[in-house]
Residue, then its C-alpha position, 0 to 999 in steps of 0.5 A: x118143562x118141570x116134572x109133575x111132582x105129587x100133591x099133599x105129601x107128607x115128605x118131599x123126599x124118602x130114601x133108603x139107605x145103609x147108614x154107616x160111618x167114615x173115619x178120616x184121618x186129620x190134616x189130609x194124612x193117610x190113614x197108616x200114618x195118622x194117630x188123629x181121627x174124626x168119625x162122622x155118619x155117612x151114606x150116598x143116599x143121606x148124603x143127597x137127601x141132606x140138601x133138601x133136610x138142611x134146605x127145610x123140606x121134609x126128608x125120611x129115611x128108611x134104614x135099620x140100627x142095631x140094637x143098642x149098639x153106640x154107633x146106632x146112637x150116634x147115627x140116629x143123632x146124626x140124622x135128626x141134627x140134619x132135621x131128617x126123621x127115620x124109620x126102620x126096625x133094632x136088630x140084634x147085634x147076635x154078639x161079638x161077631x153079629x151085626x154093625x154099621x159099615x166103617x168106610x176109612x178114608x183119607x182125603x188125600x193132599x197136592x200130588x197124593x191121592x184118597x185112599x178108601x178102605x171100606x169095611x162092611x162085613x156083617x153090615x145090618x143094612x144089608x138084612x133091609x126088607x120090604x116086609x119090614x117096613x108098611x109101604x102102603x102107608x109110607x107111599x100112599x098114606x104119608x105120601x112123598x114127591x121122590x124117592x131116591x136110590x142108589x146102585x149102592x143100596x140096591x146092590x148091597x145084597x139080595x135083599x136090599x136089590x129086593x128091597x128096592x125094586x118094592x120100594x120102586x114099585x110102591x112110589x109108582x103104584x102112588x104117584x111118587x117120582x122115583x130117581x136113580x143113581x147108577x152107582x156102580x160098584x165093580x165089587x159088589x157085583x162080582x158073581x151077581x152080575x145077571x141078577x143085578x142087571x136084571x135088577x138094575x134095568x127093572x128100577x131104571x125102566x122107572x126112574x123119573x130122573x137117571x143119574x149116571x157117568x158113562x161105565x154105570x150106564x154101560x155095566x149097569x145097563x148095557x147101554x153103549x158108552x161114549x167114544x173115548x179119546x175125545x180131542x177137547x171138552x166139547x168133543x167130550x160133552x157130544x160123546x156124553x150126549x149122544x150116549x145119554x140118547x142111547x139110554x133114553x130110548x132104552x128108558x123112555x119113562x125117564x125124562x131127566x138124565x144128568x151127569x157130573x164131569x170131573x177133571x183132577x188136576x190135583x187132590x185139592x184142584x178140580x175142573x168140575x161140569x155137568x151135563x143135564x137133558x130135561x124132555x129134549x133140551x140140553x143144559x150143559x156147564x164146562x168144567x170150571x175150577x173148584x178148589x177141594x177139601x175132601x172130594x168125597x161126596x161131590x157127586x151127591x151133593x150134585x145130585x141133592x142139588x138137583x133134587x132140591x131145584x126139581x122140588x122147589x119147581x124152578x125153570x130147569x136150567x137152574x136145575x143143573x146150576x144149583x146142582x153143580x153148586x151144591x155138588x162144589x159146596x160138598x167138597x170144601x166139608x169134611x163130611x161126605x154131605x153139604x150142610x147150606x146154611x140157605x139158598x143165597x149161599x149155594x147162588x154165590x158159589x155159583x155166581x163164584x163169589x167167595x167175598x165175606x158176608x157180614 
């Protein structure tokens, strides 16, 4: 099986985002105990999207900047150096104590000691992101795109962006587009919007061509039963993974690709890392296998950019669950929350597991 992806499409892909960026202290310190720091652009959706821009597909983001502001600037260069173009209205900072980008903190932990991340969103701009500001006549049926990917992040990130995204997801159905979704779901962003958001939630995922999620997103995003715990091995585990995942396909009978990460920490820079992927109604499965990690941020989604790209590119799909986890173990050697591939020959070889020199 493949997915029947639109023809003639200005973009492959198109995702709405919140774009911010993340400090972190060097050498893996914790940021209390730091005087060293490198600050780069970040965000869950341009994260996935940067497998395909780096990889030589089209890519747009939709997003908002404030005003004149510097860390506009450095966003906007960001996001053409990883050769994706943008689109999104200025808005004015309102002073000292308007409007900014989001400032994620976060350490990358080292051995025995875990990350620690401090997020620092209040008066983010992303959150003000309407349909009205943006002509999705044109974007969807005029341009044109293969897929559009969310997030539960930007969904959830305030009443408009939820709004936000259910026009988004209506517009790529009305034209064709092919619409994934990841869950993401995060416990402090629905706190006393629960109904609201699970109504939200299950509109978009209803459709979702491609649903990605581990086992609390689907169950508090959208109350589907989750798996069995105490799993003996890691075959038990996968069962209780898939016997789930065919709970919410029949809650979603729209979507025909459910995918998931599997992630054993045996330390901050030893991981056992899987996957689990069903496509129509075959199974694809890779048992975790150790990956050694740099920063973990962003693991899962460059899984998930890894799977898109495969998707777009129209191969078989049980290498779509293989470059997947590829991409998804490439992102943790970067300091960046996104995988930069130099091509497709460098993700196969971490797949392949070989690490030897190229020269």
């Amino acid at each position: 099986m493949s997915i029947e992806l639109r023809k003639n499409c200005k973009y492959a892909m198109i995702v709405p985002t919140s774009m911010g960026v993340r400090i972190t202290p060097l050498d893996g310190q914790p940021v209390y105990a730091s005087d060293r720091y490198i600050m780069h652009v970040t965000s869950a959706e341009s994260n996935v999207a940067s497998i395909s821009s780096y990889l030589g597909l089209p890519v747009k983001v939709l997003t908002t900047f404030v005003k004149g502001s510097p860390i506009a600037q450095f966003i906007k260069h960001n996001l053409a150096g990883r050769h994706m173009e943008y689109e999104g209205p200025e808005v004015d900072q309102g002073g000292p104590w308007g409007y900014r980008h989001q400032f994620n903190i976060a350490d990358s932990g080292y051995g025995s000691r875990g990350p620690r991340v401090h997020n620092d969103r209040a008066g983010e701009v992303g959150r003000t992101l309407s349909a009205k500001d943006f002509d999705l006549d044109r974007i969807f049926g005029e341009e044109g795109a293969q897929v559009v990917h969310m997030s539960g992040l930007i969904a959830a990130l305030s009443e408009s962006t939820s709004q936000f995204c259910l026009e988004i997801a209506r517009a790529a159905k009305k034209y064709g587009t092919r619409v994934s979704f990841d869950l993401n779901y995060r416990a402090t962003f629905w706190k006393g919007r629960e109904k609201e958001l699970r109504d939200v939630f299950t509109e978009i995922a209803s459709t979702a061509d491609i649903l990605i999620g581990n086992e609390e997103d689907y169950q508090l995003c959208l109350g589907v039963e989750g798996p069995e715990a105490g799993g003996k091995d890691i075959a038990e585990t996968i069962e209780h993974f898939k016997e789930m995942i065919a709970r919410v396909k029949k809650q979603f009978p729209n979507a025909s690709v459910f995918a998931n990460t599997l992630r054993e920490v045996v330390n901050v820079n030893h991981h056992l890392w899987g996957a689990i992927l069903l496509e129509d109604n075959n199974w694809h499965v890779v048992e975790p296998r150790p990956i050694t990690v740099l920063d973990r941020i962003g693991g899962g989604d460059g899984f998930v950019g890894g799977l898109l790209y495969a998707i777009l590119r129209g191969w078989e799909p049980e290498k779509w669950i293989q470059f997947a986890w590829a991409t998804g173990a490439m992102a943790t050697t970067f300091l960046t929350d996104y995988a930069q591939p130099a091509d497709e020959a460098q993700v196969w070889s971490i797949w392949a597991g070989n690490a030897r020199v190229q020269r």
